[in-house]
N, C-alpha and C positions, 0 to 999 in steps of 0.2 A: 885743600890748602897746601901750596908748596912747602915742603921742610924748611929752607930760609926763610918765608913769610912766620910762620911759626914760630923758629928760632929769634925773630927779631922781636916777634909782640911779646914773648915770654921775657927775655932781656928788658923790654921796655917794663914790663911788669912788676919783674924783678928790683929794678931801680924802685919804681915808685913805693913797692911795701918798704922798701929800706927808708926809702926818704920819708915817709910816714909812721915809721916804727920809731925812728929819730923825735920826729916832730910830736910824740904821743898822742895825737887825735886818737881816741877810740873808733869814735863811729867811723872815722876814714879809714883806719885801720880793716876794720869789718867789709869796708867796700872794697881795697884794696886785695884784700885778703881771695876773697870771692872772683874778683876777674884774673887773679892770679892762679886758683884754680881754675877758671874758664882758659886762660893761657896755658895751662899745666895738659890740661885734658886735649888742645886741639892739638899741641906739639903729640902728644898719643898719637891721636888718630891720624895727624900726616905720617909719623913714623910708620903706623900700622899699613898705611896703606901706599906707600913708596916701594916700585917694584924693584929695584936695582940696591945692590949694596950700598951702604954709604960712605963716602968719600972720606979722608983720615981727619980733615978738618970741619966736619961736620959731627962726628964722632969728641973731636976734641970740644966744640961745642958744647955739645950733650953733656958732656964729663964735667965741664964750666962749671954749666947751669945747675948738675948735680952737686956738684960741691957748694954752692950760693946758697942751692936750699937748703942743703942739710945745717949751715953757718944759721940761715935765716931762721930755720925751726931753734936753734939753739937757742937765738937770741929771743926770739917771741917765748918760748917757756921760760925764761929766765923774766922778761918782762910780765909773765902772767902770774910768775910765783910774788914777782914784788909788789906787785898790783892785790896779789891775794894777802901776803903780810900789812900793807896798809889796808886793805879793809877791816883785818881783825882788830887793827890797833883801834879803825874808828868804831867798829862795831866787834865789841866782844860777843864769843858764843855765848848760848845760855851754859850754865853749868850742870841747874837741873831738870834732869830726866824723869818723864810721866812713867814710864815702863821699862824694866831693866833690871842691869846692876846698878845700884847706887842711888836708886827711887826708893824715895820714901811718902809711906801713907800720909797725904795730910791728917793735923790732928794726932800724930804720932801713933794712931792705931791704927788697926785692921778696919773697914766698914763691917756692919753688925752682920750684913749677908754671907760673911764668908768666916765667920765662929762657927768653933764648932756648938755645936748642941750641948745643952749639958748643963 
């Protein structure tokens, strides 16, 4: 695949996670997400495999698109941390623990198995 074919479907890609990140759809989020890595990896392999330097405006591309995603990652962990605070508000953790610090025996004893003798 040409490096401008590449570059264009990543850009087109691009747009779409953003316009869906907007729009909160999850499940499209998810689809989005996936052919945007499908777009991330074929721009790779035209780079990888284009024999000649690349031109200054092609370069500036690359640097764009680099900067898009690292904005994009920001905002998606920011949208995963708020999605994770309302989940705990609707579902609280448990508090208590089977094993650990802070486990306690039901029946507030030991089971008889594990007295000592005596």
């Amino acid at each position: 695949m040409p490096i401008d074919h590449a570059l264009n479907t990543l850009d087109q890609e691009l747009d779409r996670v953003v316009a869906v990140l907007a729009s909160g759809d999850a499940p499209l989020l998810e689809q989005a997400s996936a052919q945007l890595r499908d777009a991330v990896m074929q721009c790779s392999v035209a780079l990888q495999s284009h024999a000649r330097p690349l031109s200054v405006a092609v370069r500036r591309r690359f640097d764009a698109q680099r900067a898009r995603l690292v904005v994009l990652r920001d905002q998606m962990a920011r949208v995963s941390a708020v999605a994770e605070a309302q989940l705990a508000a609707i579902v609280p953790a448990a508090a208590a623990t089977t094993y650990g610090p802070g486990a306690r025996p039901s029946g507030g004893a030991a089971a008889r198995i594990y007295r000592a003798a005596g």
